[in-house]
C-alpha positions, -999 to 999 in steps of 0.1 A, spaced: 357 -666 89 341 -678 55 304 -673 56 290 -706 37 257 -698 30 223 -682 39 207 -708 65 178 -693 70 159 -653 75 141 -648 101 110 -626 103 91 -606 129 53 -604 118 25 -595 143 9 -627 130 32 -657 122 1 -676 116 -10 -654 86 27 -645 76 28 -684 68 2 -686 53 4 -656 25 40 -674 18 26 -709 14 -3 -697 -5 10 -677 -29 49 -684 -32 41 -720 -25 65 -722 6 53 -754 28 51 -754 67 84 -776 80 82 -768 119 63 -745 145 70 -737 181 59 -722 209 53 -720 247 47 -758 245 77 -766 224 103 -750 247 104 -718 233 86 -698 259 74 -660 245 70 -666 212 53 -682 184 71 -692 154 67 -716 124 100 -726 97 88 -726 59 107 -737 32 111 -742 -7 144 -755 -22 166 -749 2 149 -715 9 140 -716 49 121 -687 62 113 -683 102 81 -666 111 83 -657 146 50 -633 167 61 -626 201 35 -632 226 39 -608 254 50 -566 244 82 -569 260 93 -599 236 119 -589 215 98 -600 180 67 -578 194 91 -543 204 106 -556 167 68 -553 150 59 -518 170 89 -500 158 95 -513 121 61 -536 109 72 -568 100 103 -574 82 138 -592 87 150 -593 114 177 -619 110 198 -631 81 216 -664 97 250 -668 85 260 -711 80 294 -715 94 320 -741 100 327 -732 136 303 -710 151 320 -705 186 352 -692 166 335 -673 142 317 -655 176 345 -644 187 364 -636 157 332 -612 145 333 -597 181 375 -590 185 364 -575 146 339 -550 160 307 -564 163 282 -560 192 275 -595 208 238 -606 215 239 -641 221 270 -662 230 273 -696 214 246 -723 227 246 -760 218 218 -781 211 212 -817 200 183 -833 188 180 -871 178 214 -876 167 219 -838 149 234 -806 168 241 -773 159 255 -745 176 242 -708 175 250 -672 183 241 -639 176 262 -609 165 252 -577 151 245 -567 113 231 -531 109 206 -511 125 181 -535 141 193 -565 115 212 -592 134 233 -625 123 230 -659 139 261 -679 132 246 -715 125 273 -747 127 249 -780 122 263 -811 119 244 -848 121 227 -871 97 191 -844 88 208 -811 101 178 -792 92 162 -786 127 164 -750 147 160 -749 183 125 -747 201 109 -765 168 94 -795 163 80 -811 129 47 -797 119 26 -826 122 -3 -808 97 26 -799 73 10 -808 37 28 -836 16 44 -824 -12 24 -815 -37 37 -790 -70 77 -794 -73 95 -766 -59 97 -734 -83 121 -713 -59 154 -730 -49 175 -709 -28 181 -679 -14 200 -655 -38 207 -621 -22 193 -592 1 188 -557 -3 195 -534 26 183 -499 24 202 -479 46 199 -435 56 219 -407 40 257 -414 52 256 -446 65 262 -467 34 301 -462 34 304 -473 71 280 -501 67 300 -516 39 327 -511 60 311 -531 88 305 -563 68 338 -559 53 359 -556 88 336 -582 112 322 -607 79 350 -607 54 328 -596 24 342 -577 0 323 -551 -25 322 -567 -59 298 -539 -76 286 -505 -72 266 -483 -90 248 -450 -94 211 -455 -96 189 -427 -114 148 -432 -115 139 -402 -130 142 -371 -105 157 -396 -79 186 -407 -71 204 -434 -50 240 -449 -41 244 -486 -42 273 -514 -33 270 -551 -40 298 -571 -8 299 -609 -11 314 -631 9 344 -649 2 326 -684 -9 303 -663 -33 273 -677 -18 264 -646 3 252 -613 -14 240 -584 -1 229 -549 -19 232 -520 1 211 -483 -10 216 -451 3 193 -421 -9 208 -391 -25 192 -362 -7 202 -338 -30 177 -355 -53 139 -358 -51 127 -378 -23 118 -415 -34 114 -450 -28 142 -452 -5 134 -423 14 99 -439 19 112 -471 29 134 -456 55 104 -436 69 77 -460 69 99 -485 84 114 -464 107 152 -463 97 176 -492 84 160 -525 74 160 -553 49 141 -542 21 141 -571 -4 145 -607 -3 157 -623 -38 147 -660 -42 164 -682 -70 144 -702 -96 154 -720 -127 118 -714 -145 110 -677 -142 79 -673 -162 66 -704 -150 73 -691 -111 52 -656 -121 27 -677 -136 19 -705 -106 22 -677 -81 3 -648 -97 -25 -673 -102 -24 -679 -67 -27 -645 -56 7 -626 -61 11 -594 -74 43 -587 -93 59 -549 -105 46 -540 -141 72 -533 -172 62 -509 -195 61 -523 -227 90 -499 -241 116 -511 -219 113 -545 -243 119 -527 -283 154 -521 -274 160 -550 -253 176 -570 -282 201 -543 -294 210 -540 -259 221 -572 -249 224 -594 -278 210 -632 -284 190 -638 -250 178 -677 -242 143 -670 -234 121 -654 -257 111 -617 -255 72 -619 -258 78 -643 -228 93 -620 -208 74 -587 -216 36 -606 -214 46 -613 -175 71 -581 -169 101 -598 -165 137 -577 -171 169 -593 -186 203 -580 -181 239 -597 -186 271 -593 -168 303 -605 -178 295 -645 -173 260 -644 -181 222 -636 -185 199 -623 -157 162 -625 -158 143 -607 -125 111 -595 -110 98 -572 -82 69 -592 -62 42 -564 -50 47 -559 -15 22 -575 8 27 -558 39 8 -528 54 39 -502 53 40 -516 20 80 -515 27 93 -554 27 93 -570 -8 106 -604 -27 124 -606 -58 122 -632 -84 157 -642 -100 170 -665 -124 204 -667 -136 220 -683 -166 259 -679 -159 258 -643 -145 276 -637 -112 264 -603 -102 244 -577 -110 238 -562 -148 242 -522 -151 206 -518 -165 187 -538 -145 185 -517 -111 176 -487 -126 145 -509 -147 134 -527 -110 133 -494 -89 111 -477 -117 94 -504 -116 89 -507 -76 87 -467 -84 55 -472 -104 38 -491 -77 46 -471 -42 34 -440 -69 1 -450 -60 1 -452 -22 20 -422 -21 -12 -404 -38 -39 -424 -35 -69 -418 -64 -95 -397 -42 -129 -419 -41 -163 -403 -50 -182 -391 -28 -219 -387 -26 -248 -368 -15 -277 -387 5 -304 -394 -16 
């Protein structure tokens, strides 16, 4: 099978409500459909928000025993699905499954006035799993057990973000090799970069697989344990094992995105200012100006078709482990050599500080 594109991530949160409500506030996502008990989608609470053709499901199970609730205890909140678009989503269920892949749901069809699409659910990697998504019909844009938000805001601002660009998967020590394996074997992707990455004392193995349309990429990190513990390491404990560790959202205005959303409450990775002297010698004529870049802390790399400009979002979560990315391309295809070593000091810099927390003063009654 050809996986088309990302139709949509799904995350557990404890809250779906509040989850929303960070993303619409600060990323200026908009609410596009909810659900619940009274919608037909009995155990759960869920709302769909969306920016370009970004969709994001929020989903709080409402009873301990719901999948999104045991999802929450073990991990926090994160992603829990990455659906797959398709042509055929019965085939591709049973090609992923003769491939290797554990089945969770077998293909269901629903239709909803005059639009149908047809899921199921296969396995990704550790508790990560991939619903195979075939729509067809004049809107094609619902999911089942959701109905239009009737207090959804008009559209105000025009959309910053546009789609979804990539993942990053943090996986443990020995796992990476098999994993790529995995999505090679059941998804067709095929590795199309890989790269040593070195934050000081640390150290880490990555491999970028893509599917064959080019419209799917996912990074995949493994700690070197012979190295200093980092950023991976903590990700993997705080979570509790494999997980999706950053989201990368598309925009075609950058600074412009860091501005409207830092203003609205965002946090974003800092740059030191050095990494910007030798930014010109390294790679050449870039097309958006360097005091731009460094007065917000956005890094620039270039591949062989292109310019990249990205940015690390400041995790909002409690285990401080999910994050979102910030990326704008101007011909590049994949990833520069420069740039992932620049974004983990970065994200380096900022788990620094919840790792060793300044100790507050203390004082003596009067």
């Amino acid at each position: 099978m050809d996986v088309l594109a990302v139709d949509h991530v799904e995350f557990f949160a404890g809250d779906a409500r509040q989850a929303a409500f960070v993303l619409c506030r600060a990323f200026g996502f908009r609410v596009l459909g909810q659900g619940g008990p009274d919608t037909g989608a009995p155990g759960r609470r869920s709302l769909l928000v969306g920016q370009g053709e970004s969709r994001v499901l929020l989903t709080s199970g409402l009873a301990a025993h719901h999948p999104a609730a045991e999802y929450v205890a073990r991990h926090g909140d994160g992603v829990a699905t990455i659906a797959f678009r398709v042509e055929d989503a019965a085939a591709s269920y049973a090609e992923s499954v003769a491939a290797g892949a554990t089945p969770l749901q077998q293909p269901r069809v629903y239709e909803h006035d005059g639009e149908r699409i047809v899921t199921a659910v296969v396995s990704g990697f550790g508790d990560v799993a991939h619903r195979l998504v075939e729509r067809s019909g004049p809107g094609a844009g619902f999911l089942p057990g959701l109905v239009e938000s009737a207090d959804a805001p008009a559209p105000g601002a025009p959309d910053l973000l546009t789609a979804i660009d990539h993942a990053a998967f943090c996986v443990p020590a020995g796992e990476l090799e098999p994993t790529v394996h995995h999505y090679r074997k059941v998804f067709g992707f095929e590795p199309i970069f890989e790269e040593y990455v070195e934050v000081g004392d640390q150290g880490m193995f990555s491999q970028v697989v893509q599917s064959p349309s080019g419209a799917v990429t996912f990074t995949l990190i493994e700690p070197d344990v012979s190295r200093r513990r980092g950023q991976i390491d903590d990700f993997l404990a705080w979570h509790g094992g494999a997980g999706v560790q950053h989201v990368a959202l598309s925009t075609d205005d950058i600074a412009g995105a860091v501005d409207a959303f830092a203003a609205r409450g965002a946090g974003f990775a800092p740059t030191p200012a050095a990494y910007y002297e030798q930014l010109g010698s390294r790679l050449g004529p870039i097309d958006i100006p360097v005091q731009r870049l460094s007065s917000r802390g956005i890094l620039a790399d270039r591949d062989h078709w292109g310019l990249m400009y990205q940015i690390f979002a400041r995790s909002m979560h409690v285990r401080s482990t999910f994050f979102w990315e910030l990326i704008e391309r101007h011909g590049a295809r994949t990833f520069g050599t420069s740039n992932i070593p620049a974004l983990y000091a970065a994200k380096e810099r900022e788990l620094s500080a919840v790792r060793n927390p300044a100790p507050t003063e203390t004082r003596r009654p009067a």
